[in-house]
FIZAFI-476817 format. One line per 8 residues: number of its first residue (from 1); for each residue x, y, z of N, C-alpha, C, O. Coordinates in nm, 2 decimals. Layout:
NUM	X,Y,Z,X,Y,Z,X,Y,Z,X,Y,Z  ...
# end
This chain:
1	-0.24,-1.48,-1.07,-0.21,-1.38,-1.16,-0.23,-1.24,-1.09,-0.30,-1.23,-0.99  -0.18,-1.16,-1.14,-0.14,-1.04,-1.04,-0.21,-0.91,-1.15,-0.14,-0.88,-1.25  -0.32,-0.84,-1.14,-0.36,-0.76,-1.20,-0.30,-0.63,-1.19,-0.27,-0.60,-1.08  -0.25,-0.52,-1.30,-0.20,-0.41,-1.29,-0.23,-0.26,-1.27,-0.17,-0.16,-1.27  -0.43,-0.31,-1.24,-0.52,-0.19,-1.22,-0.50,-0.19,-1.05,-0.49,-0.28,-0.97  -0.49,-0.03,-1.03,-0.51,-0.01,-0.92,-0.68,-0.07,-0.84,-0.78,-0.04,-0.89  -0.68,-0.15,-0.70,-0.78,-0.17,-0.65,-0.86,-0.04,-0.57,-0.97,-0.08,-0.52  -0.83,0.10,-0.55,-0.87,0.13,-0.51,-0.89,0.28,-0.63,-0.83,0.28,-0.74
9	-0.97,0.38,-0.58,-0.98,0.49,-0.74,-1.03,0.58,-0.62,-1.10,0.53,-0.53  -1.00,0.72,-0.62,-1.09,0.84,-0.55,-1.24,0.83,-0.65,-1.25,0.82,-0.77  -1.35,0.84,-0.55,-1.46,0.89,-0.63,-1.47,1.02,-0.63,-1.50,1.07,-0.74  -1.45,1.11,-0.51,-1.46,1.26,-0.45,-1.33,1.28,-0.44,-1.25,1.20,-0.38  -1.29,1.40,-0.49,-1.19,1.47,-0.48,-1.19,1.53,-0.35,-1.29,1.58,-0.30  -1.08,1.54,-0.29,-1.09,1.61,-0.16,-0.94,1.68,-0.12,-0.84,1.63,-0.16  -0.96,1.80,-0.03,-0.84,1.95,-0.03,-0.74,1.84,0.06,-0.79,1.73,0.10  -0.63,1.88,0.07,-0.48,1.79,0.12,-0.37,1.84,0.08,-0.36,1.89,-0.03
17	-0.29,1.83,0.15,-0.16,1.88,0.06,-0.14,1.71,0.02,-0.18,1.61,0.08  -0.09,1.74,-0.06,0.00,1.62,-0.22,0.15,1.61,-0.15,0.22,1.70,-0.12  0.17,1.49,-0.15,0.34,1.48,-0.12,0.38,1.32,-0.15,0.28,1.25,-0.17  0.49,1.27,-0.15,0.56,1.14,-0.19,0.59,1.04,-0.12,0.68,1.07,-0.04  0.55,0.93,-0.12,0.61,0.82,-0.07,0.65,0.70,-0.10,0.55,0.65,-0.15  0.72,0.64,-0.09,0.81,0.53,-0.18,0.76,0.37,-0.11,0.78,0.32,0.00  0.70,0.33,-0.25,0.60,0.25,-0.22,0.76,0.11,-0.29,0.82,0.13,-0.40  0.78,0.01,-0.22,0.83,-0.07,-0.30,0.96,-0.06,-0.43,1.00,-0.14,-0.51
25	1.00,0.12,-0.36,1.13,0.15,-0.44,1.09,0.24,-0.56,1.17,0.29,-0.64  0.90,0.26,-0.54,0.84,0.31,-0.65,0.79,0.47,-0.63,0.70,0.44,-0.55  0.79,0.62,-0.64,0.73,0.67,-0.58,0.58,0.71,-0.60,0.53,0.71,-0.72  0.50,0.75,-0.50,0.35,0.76,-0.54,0.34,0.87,-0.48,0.39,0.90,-0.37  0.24,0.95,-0.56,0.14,1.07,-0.48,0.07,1.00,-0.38,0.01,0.89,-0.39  0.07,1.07,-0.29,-0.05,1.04,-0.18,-0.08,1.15,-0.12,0.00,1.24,-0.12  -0.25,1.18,-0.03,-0.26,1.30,0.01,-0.28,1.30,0.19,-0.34,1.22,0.26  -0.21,1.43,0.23,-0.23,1.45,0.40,-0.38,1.35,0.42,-0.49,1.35,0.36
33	-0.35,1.30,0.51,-0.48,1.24,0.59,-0.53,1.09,0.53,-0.64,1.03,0.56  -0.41,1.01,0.44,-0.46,0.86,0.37,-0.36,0.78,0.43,-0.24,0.78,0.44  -0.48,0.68,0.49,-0.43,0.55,0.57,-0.30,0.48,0.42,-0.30,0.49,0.30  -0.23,0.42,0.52,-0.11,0.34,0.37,-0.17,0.27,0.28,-0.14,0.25,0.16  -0.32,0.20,0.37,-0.39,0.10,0.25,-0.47,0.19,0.15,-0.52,0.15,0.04  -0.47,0.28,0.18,-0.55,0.38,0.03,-0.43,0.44,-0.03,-0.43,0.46,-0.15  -0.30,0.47,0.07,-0.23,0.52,-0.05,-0.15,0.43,-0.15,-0.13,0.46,-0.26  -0.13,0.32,-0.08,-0.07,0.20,-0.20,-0.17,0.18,-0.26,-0.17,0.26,-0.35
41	-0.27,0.11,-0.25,-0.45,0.03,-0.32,-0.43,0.15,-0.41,-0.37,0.10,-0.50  -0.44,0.25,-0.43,-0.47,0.36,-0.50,-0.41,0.35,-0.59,-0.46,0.39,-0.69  -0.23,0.27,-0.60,-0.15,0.32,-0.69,-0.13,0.12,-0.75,-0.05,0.09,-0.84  -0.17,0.06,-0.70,-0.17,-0.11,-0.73,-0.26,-0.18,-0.70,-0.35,-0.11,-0.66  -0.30,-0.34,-0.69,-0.42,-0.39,-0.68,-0.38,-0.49,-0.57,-0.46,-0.58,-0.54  -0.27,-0.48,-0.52,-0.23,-0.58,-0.41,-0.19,-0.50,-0.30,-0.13,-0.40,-0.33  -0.20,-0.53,-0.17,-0.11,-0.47,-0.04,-0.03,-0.52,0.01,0.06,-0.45,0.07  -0.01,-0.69,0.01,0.11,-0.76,0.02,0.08,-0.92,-0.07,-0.02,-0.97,-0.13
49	0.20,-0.93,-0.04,0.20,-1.12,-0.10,0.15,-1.18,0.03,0.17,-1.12,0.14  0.07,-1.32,0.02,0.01,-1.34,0.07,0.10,-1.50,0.12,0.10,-1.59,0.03  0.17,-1.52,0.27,0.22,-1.57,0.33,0.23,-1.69,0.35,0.30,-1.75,0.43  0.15,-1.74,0.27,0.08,-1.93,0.27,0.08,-1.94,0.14,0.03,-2.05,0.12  0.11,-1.90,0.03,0.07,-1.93,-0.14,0.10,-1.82,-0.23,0.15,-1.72,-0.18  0.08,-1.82,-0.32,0.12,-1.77,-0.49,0.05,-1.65,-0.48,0.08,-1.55,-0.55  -0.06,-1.63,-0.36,-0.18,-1.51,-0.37,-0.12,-1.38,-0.32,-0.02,-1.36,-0.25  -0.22,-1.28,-0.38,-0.18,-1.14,-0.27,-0.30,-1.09,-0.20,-0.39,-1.09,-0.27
57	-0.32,-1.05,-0.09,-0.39,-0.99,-0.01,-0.40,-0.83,-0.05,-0.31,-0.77,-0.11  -0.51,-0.78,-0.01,-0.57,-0.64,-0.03,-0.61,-0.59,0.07,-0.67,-0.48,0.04  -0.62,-0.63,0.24,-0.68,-0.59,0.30,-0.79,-0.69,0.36,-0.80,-0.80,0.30  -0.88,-0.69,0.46,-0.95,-0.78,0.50,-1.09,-0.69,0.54,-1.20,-0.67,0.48  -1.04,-0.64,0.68,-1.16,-0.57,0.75,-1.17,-0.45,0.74,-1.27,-0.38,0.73  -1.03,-0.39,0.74,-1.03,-0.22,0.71,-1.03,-0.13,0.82,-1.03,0.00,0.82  -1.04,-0.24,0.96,-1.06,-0.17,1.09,-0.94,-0.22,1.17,-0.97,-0.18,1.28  -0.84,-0.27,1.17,-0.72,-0.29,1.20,-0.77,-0.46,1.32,-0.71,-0.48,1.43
65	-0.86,-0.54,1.27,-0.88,-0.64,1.32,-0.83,-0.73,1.30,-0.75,-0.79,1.38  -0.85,-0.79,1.17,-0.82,-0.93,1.09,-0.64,-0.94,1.10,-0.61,-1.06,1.09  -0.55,-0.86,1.13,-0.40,-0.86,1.07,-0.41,-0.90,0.95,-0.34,-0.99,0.92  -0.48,-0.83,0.84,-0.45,-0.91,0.70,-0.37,-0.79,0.62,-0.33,-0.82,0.51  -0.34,-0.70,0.68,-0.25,-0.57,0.61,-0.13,-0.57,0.68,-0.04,-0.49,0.64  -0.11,-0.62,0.76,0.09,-0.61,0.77,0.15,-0.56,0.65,0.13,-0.60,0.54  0.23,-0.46,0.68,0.34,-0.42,0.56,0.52,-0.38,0.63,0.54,-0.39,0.75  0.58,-0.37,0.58,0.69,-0.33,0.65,0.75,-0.21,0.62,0.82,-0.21,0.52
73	0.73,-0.08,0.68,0.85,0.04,0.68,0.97,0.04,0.67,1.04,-0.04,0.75  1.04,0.13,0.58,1.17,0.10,0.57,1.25,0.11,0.68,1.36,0.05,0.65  1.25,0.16,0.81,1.32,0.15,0.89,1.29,-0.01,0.99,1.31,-0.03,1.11  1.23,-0.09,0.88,1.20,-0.26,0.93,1.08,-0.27,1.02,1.05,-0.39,1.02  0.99,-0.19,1.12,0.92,-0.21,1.16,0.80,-0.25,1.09,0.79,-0.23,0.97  0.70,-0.31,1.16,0.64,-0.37,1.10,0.48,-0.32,1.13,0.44,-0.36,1.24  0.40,-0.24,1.05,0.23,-0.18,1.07,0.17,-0.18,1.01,0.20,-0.16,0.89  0.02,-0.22,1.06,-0.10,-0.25,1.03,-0.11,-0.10,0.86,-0.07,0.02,0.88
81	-0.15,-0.13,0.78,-0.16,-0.04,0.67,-0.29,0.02,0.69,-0.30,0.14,0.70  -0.40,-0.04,0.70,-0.53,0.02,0.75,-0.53,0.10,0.89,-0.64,0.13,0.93  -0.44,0.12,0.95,-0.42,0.21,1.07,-0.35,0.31,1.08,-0.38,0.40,1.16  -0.22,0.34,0.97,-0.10,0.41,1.01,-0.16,0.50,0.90,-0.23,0.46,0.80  -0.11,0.60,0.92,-0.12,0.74,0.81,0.00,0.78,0.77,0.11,0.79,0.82  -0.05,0.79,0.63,0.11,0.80,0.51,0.16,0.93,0.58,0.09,1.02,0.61  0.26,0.94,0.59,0.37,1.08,0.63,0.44,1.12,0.52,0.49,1.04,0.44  0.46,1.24,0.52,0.59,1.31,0.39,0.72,1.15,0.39,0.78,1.11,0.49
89	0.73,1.11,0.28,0.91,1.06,0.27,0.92,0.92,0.33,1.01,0.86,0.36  0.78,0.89,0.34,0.79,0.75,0.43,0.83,0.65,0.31,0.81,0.70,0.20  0.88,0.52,0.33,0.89,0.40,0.30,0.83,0.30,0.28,0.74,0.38,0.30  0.80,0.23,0.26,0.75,0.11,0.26,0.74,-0.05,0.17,0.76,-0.06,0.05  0.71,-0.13,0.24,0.76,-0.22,0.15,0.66,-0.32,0.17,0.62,-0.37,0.28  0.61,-0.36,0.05,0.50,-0.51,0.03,0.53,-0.59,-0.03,0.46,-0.69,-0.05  0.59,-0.59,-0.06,0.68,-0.70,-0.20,0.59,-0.74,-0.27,0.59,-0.86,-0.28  0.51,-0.67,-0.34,0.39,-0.71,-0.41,0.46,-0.70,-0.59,0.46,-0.77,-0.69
97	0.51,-0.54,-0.56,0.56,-0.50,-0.71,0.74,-0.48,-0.67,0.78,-0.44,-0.56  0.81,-0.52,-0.77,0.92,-0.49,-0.79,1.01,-0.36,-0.82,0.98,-0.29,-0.91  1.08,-0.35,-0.75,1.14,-0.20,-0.85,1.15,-0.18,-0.94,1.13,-0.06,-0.97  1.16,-0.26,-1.03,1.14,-0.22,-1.20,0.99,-0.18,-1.24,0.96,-0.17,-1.36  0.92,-0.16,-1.18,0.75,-0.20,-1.21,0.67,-0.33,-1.19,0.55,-0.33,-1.17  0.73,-0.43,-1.19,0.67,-0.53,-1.24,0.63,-0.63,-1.11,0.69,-0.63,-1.00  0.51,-0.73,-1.14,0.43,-0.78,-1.02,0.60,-0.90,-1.01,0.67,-0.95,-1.10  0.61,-0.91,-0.84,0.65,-1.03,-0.79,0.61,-1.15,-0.82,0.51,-1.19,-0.76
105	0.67,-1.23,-0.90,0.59,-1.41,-0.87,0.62,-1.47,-0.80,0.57,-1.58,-0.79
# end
């Protein structure tokens, strides 16, 4: 079952410029300076579908160790989410949520 609360929440507010990036066809605020895994986690409760079963993955270690955040950029490459920093207009794709909104089964 695929929950619709975001896994991740700011506790501290903190200065950045605000800009967009298109999460899964979806767009999200995100702010200067957030790794992909905070800026997606922030806006859903999954980071990808998870490659062996029905499950979704959130992340593992958070230090770019485990490979458990693979995601893919729209221009098809393929990077670690806990490493790469969101840019103005980027892409991305998890196949977690659908374009319509809704969780992948």
């Amino acid at each position: 079952m695929f929950p619709d609360e975001p896994q991740f929440h700011r506790i501290v507010p903190r200065s950045g410029v605000r800009f967009a990036i298109t999460v899964d066809g979806r767009q999200v605020e995100v702010q200067a300076g957030d790794l992909l895994i905070s800026a997606i986690l922030l806006h859903q409760s999954a980071l990808r579908r998870f490659e062996f079963g029905d499950g979704y993955r959130a992340g593992f270690c958070l230090m770019a160790a485990c490979q458990d955040c693979w995601i893919k950029l729209g221009d098809g490459r393929r990077v670690r989410a806990c490493d790469t920093v969101a840019r103005p207009g980027m892409s991305v794709t998890t196949g977690v949520v659908a374009v319509n909104g809704s969780a992948n089964a």
